[in-house]
Structures are given as C-alpha cells and as structure tokens.
N, C-alpha and C positions, 0 to 999 in steps of 0.2 A: 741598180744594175744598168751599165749602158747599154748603148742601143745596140751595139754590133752581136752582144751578147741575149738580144730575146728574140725570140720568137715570135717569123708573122704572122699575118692573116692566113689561112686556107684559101688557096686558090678554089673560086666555085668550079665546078666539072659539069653542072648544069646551067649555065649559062646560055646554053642553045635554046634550052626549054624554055625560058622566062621571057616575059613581055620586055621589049627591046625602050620602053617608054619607060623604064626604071633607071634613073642615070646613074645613080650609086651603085657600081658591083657589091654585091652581097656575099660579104665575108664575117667570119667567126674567129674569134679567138682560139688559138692553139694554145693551150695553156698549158706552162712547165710542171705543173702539177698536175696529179690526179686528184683532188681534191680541195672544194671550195678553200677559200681561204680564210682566219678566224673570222672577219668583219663580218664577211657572210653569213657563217653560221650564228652568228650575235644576231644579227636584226633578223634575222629568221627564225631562230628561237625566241627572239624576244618578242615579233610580229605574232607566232602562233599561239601566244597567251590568247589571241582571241580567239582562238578556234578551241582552245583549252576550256574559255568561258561557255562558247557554244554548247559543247559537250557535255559540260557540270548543268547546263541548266536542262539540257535534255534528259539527264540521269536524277539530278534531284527530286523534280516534276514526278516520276514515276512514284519516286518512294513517298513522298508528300501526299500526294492521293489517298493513299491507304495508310498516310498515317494522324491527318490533320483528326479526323474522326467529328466531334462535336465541337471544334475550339474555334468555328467562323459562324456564330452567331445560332449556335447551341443545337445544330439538330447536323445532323449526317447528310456530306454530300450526295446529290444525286448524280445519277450519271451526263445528266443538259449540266450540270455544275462545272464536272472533273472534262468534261469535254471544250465549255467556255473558259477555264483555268487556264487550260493548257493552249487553245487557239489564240489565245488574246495573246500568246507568246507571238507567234507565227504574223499575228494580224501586223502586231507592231514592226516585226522584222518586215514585212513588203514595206509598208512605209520607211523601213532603214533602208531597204535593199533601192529602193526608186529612187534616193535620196542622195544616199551613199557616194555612188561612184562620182554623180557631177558635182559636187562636194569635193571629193578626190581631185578632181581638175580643176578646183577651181580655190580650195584652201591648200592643194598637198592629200598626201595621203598619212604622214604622221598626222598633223593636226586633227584628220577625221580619226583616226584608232584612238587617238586622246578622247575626243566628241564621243564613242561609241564607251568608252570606259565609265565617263562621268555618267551616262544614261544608266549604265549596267549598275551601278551603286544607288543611285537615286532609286532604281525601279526595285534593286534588292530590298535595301531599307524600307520601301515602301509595305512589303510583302510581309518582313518581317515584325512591324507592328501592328497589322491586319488584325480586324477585330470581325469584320464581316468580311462576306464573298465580295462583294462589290468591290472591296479596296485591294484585295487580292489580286482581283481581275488587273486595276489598274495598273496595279505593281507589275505583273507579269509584261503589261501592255508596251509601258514605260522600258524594261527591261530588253523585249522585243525589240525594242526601236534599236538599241546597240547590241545586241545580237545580230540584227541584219547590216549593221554598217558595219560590224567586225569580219562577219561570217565574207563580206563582197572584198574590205578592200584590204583586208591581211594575205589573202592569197595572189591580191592584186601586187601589193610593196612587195612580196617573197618573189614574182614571175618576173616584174623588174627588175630585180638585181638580179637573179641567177643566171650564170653562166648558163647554153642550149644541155650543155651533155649533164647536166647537175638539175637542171630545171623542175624535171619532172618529180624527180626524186627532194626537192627541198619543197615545189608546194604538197607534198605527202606528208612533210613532217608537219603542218598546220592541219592536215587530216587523223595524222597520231595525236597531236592533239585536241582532236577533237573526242577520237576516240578511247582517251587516255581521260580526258574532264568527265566519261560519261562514267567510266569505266569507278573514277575515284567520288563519282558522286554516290555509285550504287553503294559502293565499300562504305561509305559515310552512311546510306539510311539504313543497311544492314545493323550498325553499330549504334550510331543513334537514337533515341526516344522523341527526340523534342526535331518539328519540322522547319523552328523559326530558325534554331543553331543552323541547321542544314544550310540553309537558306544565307546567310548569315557569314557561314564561311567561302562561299561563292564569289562575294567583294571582295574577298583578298588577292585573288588571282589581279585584280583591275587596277589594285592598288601599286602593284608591284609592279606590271606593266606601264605606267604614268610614271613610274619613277624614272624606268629605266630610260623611256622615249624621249623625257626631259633632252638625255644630254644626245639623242643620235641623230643621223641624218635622215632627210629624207632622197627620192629616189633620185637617181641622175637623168631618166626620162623625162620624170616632172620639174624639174630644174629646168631644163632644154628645153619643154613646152612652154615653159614660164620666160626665158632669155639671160636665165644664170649658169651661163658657159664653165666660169671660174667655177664655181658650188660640185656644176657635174662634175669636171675635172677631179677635182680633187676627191670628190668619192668614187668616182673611177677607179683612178691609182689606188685609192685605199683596198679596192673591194678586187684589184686586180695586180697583187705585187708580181714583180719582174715582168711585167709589159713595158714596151716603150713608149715616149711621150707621141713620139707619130703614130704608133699602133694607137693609141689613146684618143687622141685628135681622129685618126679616121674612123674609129668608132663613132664618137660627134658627129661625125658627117654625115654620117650611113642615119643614127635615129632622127639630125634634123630634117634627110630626106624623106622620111616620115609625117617628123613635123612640118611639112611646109602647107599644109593646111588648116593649122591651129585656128584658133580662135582666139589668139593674143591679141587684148586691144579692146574686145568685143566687150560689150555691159552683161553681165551674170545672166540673164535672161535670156539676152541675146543669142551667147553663146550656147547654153543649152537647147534650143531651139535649131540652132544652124547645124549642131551634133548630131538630134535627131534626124533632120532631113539628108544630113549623108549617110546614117548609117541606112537609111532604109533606100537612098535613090541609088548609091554606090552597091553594084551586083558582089560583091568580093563582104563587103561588109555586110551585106543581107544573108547574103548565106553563108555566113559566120555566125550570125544572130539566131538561125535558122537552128543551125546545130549546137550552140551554147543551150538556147531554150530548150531543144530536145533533152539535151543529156539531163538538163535540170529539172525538166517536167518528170522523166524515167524516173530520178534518182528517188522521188517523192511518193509518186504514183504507184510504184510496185511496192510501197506501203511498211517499208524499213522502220523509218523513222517514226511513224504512229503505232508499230510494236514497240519501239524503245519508247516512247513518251507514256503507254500502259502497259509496259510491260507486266508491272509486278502486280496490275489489275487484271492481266491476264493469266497470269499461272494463280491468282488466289478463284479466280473463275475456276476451273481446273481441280481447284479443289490442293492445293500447294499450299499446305501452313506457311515457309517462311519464301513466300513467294522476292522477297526482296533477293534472298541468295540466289535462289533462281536465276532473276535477273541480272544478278552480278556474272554468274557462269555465262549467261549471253554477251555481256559488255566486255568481258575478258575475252573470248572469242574474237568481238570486233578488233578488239586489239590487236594482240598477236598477229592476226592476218593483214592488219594495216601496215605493222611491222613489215609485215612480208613481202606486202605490197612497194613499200618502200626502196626495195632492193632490185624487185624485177619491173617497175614501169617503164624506166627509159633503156632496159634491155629488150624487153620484150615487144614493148611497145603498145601505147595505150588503145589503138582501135582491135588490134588482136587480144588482149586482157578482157576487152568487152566481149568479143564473139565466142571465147570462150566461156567467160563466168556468168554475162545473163541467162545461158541454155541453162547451167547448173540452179542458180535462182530458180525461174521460172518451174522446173520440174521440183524443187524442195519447199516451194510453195503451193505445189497441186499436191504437192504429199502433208502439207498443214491443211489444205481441206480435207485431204479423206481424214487424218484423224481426229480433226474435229467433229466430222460426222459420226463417230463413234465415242464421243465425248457430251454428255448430256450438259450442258448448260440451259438454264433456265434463270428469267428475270421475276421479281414480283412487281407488282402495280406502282412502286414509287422507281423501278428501276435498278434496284438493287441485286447485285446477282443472288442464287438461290445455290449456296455450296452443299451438294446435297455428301453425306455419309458415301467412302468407297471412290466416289468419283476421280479419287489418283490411281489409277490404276495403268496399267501398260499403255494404253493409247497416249498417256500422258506421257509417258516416259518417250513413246515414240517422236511427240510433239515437239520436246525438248531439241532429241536428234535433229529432228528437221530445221527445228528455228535455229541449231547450232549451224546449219551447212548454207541456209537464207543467209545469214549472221559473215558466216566466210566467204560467199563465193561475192556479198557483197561490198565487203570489205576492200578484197582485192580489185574490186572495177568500177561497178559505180556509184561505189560509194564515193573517191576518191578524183578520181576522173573528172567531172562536170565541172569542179573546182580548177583545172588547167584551162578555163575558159580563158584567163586575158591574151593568153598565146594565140589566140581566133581573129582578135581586132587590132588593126591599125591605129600608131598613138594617137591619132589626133580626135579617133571615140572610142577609144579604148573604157574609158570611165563610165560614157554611157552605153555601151554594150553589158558590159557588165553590171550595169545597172539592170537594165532589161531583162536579161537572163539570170542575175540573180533573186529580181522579184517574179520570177516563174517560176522555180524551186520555191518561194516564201507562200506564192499562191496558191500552189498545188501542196504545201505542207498544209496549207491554212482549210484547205476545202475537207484533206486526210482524218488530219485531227478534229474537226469540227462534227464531223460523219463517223468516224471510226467505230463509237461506242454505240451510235444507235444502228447503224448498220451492222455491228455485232449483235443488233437486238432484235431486229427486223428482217434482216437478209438472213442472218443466224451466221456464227464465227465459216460454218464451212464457204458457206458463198460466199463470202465477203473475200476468203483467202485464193477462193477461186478465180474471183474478178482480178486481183491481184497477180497471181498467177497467169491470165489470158494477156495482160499489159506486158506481162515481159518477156511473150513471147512476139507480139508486136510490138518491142522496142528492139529487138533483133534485126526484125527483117529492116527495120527502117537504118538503123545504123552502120548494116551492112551494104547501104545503097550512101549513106551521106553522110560518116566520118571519114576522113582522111588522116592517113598515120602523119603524124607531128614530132613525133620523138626525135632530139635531135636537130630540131633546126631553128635557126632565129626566129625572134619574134616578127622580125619585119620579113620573113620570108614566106609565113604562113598567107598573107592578102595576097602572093604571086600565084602558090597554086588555087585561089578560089577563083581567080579575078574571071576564066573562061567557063565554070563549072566546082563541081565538087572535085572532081579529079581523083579520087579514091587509086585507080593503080598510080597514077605521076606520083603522089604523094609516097606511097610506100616506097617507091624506087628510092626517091630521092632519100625520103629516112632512111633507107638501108646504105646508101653512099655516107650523109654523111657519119651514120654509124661505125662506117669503116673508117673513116680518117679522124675520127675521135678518142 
C-alpha cells in the first residue's frame, strides 16, 4: 500500500501531562484493521505453547499424586513426598524465572523458549523413568527450570509484538493457555491408569513448539536493543501490513528512544549488573517492580494455584471417590472464565477487573473456610488422610460451589493480569524486571506448595482457607492505592506516568482517551 493511502500516528492529546525530557512524541499506531494480523496471531499462539506446558504440568501433578500409589520405590507417598514432588517444580521455576528474562536480553527471547522446551523434555523424560522419589523430585526440578523461563518470557515475546489496543487481550491468550494445559491434563488423569504415559505426553506440546520457532522471528524490540534495524523493520511491516514505511521508521524511533540506555557493548555480567542498578535507582522503574511483584506475590498467595496442584487430593480428603473429575469441573471453570476474560480486559480495563473480582475471591474463600469447618478431615501418624464413611455430604457439595466462584472470579483478574507485567518496564530492563517479578510469583508458589499439605494438617483445611481469604482482602486495598489502568497505551508510555508517583487517576484518564481513539 503506499504512503498517501495509510494511516498515521494518533496525535497524543496528553502531551501537556508528560515529562517535557521525553524527546520522542509518543504515538500509536491507527491500524486499518480491527484485528491483529495473521503473523501476530502465529507467534502468539505459537509463543503460548508455553503457557500451554505451564498449565499441563500444573494439572498432571494433581492427578499423579493419587495415582503413582506404590510405583516410587514400593510404599505410599506421604504427604512431606507429594508436597517436595510438587515444590521441586516451583523451586526450579524461581531459578527459570531469575534467569530467564536477562537470558532474553541477552540471547533473544526465541532462543530462551527454545532453552525452556529442551529443559521441559529432559526434566519430562526424567520423571517418566523414575524408579524412586528422589529422581522424581529431580525430574520435576529440571522440568521447573523451563516452566519458569517459558511461564517469564512467552508473555514477554506476545507484549512485544502486540499492538496497545490488542495487547491485553493476546497476553490472555498464553493465559487460556495455561488454563486450557491444566484443564487437558485433568481430562488425561480422569482417563488414564498409568502416571508415567501422563507425564509422557506433556513433551509433546515442547516438541511442536521447537519446530515451529525454528523458522520464526524474534521480536523487533529485541532486534533494536541488539542494532538490527533491517531484522526490526522487516518484522514490523510483517506484523503490521498497510502501515507506511515512515509510520515504520518513526516507530524505530520512538522504541530506540527507549533504548538509549541499553547496555549494547557491555560483557554479560556487566550488563546484567548495570540493569539491576537502574531498575532499582530509576523511581519509574522501581515502582513498576513495586507493583509487577505485588500482583505476582497476590496471584500465589491467595492460594489458587496450591488448590489446582492438590486438587484432586483435596476432594479425595472430602471424601470424593473420583476426586480426579472433580477436579476436572474446577479446571473447566478456569477456563471458560479465562475465555471470558479474554474479551473484557482491554475494555474494561485491568485495574478495575481487579477491584472488582478480588472482593469476589476473597469472600468465596472465607466461604471455603466455613465449610471446611463443618467437614471432618482427619490425618493418621504417616499423614495420610483418614476418608472417613458419609463425609460427602452437602458441606462438600457447598465446597465445590465455592471452589467453582474462587476458580472464576480468579480467572477473570488475577489470575491473568500479573502476567501483563512487561507493559510496566522500560526496554532497556524490561528482561530483568521481569525477571524479578517473575521470580516472586515462583517464590511465593514455592513457599504455597511446600506448606500447603501440612498446613492443611496443622492449621486444619478451615484456617488455612482463612489465611487465604484475609490476603485477599489486603491485596485490595493495596491495589487500590498502587495499580494504575494501562489498558490501552504504549509500552513506552507506561515509565511516563510512573516517572512522579503511581498516578492511579492520570492513568485512568489517559486509558479512557486513548480508549476513545482506538
């Protein structure tokens, strides 16, 4: 298309507001479509295989638990087993998650999804010929390790490419994917007999994904961070048909005004070092980090993810013969609502999705304590729960309810959300912010699942859902004080309104302008 015939930039209309020390006007793409374009939705479905894998090993794990039985060196996991089984996942992922992002800045971030696939098969394979708990463990550990490099920099390569007004809505779809791998792992231990096949089919997802990555690009950020102009360019135009070659070029401009504080040149070491001490001495970057770590900490802490990782040792507690289907009706849940989520986060907008659905959470978790206190579970001396006769009775059935409205209200917010962190930082530590805050979600899963099952033993299931419950109602009031609505605007516009404060109303305004001209 030529030039006369596309569409320019958006004139900013908040130009008054912004720090006059930015030399690039900060403009967006009008794009003649309503809708990414194929390229986009290629490496964005292609990128979310690892959110896909995330999910399968969070749903397998469940079913595995209750099904391995005597086959890891002849006697019945205990609950210190199923709890180290399943953390050695988590441990390994902080180690992906720390690693991950300056990795991403410093190989690409294709290259590291490659790195996280080969881990995810090695640590598979390992699991799957497991003769004792110990090599389980390590398989799991191994596995972790690209779990956390997939889980950081897939939603990192999907927030670089997408378009503002598509953004929020394509890193959701590495969310459906996540929710979709858990969802098809239950469905597999429902059907299933054998834990090692489960297990087994997990690698295929990694396989597929390495093929596809072979032939595609990586991002045009990391191009530009790097000094390959031509490479950006040309996945530009790809990822943005009928723009003009000047609309293209002043795109360039705008991210290398970003990048003018790279770290090109610098020795591996070096450079990661220099990254850390801006994000923390730069005010705009710190509290960006501030709130990536928060939403991440939330997302862990009010205890989602350590139901889905026992679940189906939770509903056999309970007294649930096929506690696996059970579990499957919760993961189907997550879905659906992710779906849903999919559709309203960049209308609605991500800081207002929170304020409404953690109040929801928080009170469907104060409703899973009280019916666990009218739910008798009991352990015996090795740890084992004690399924007594009758114990399904209505309170279970109310539990169900409740875990189904936990299940939705967290779907739609933060489950989803903490994951739009790279839109927070500036490119030039965009990798290691993300780094940072991704390994505060790995840490705080790690603390979750490692305590879960004795704290169900010792606190008893109603405290434990309580403590849960009082966390997310102090993640409310904290989010209500320090997110700021994003929806909607450049990546490189988000460090303007941090740079004097949180800005929580500037922010809203401005999303709702550029909501209008979008």
């Amino acid at each position: 298309m030529d030039e006369e015939s596309t569409v320019p930039f958006l004139e900013d209309t908040t130009s008054s507001q912004l720090p006059e020390e930015v030399n690039v006007k900060k403009r967006s793409f009008e794009y003649l479509e309503n809708f990414p374009s194929p390229l986009i939705l290629l490496l964005t479905s292609t990128a979310s295989i690892s959110g896909f894998m995330f999910g399968y090993d969070t749903g397998y794990v469940s079913a595995a638990l209750v099904s391995i039985g005597k086959d890891l060196g002849g006697s019945l996991l205990t609950l210190r087993d199923k709890e180290v089984i399943t953390s050695a996942t988590s441990l390994g992922a902080l180690l992906g998650a720390l690693t991950g992002g300056l990795l991403a800045d410093l190989w690409g971030r294709k290259r590291v999804i490659l790195l996280s696939n080969l881990l995810f098969i090695v640590g598979g394979g390992t699991q799957v010929f497991s003769q004792v708990v110990d090599s389980m463990i390590w398989g799991r550990f191994i596995m972790g390790i690209g779990v956390g490099v997939g889980s950081l920099v897939a939603p990192l390569f999907i927030s670089e490419l997408a378009p503002p007004q598509f953004r929020g809505r394509l890193v959701v779809i590495n969310c459906l994917a996540i929710t979709g791998g858990q969802l098809v792992a239950y469905l597999m231990g429902a059907l299933l007999r054998n834990w090692r096949i489960l297990i087994a089919i997990g690698c295929i997802p990694a396989l597929i994904q390495t093929l596809f990555f072979i032939y595609l690009p990586d991002t045009p950020r990391f191009y530009l961070m790097k000094g390959y102009h031509d490479k950006a360019f040309q996945v530009l135009r790809r990822i943005n048909p009928g723009i003009s070659d000047t609309a293209i070029e002043d795109k360039i401009l705008q991210i290398n005004q970003q990048n003018k504080q790279s770290t090109l040149g610098l020795s591996p070491w070096r450079s990661i070092w220099v990254n850390y001490i801006r994000i923390h001495r730069k005010a705009s970057n710190l509290r960006a980090l501030i709130i990536a770590c928060s939403l991440q900490a939330i997302q862990q802490l009010t205890g989602l993810n350590a139901l889905m990782y026992f679940a189906s040792t939770i509903f056999q507690m309970v007294g649930f013969k096929n506690s696996n289907l059970v579990s499957m009706v919760i993961a189907g849940t997550n879905f659906i609502f992710t779906v849903i989520a999919l559709f309203v986060i960049d209308r609605v907008g991500r800081r207002r999705i929170l304020l409404w659905t953690l109040p929801i959470m928080s009170l469907s978790l104060f409703l899973c304590s009280v019916c666990f206190h009218y739910i008798s579970v009991a352990f015996d001396p090795d740890g084992q729960p004690i399924i007594a006769p009758g114990t399904e009775n209505v309170w279970g059935h109310f539990l169900i309810l409740a875990f189904i409205s936990v299940v939705a209200s967290y779907a739609l917010g933060i489950g989803n959300i903490p994951w739009q962190q790279s839109e927070l930082f500036s490119q030039d530590v965009r990798g290691t912010g993300i780094s940072i805050s991704t390994a505060t979600n790995w840490t705080s899963c790690l603390i979750v699942s490692s305590s879960f099952l004795t704290a169900m033993k010792l606190v008893t299931p109603s405290g434990t859902f309580l403590i849960f419950s009082i966390i997310g109602v102090l993640s409310v009031v904290l989010i209500a004080f320090i997110y700021p609505e994003l929806s909607g605007l450049e990546l490189e516009e988000t460090q303007e309104i941090l740079q004097d404060g949180f800005n929580v109303k500037k922010s809203v305004q401005l999303s709702l302008q550029r909501q209008r001209t979008q």
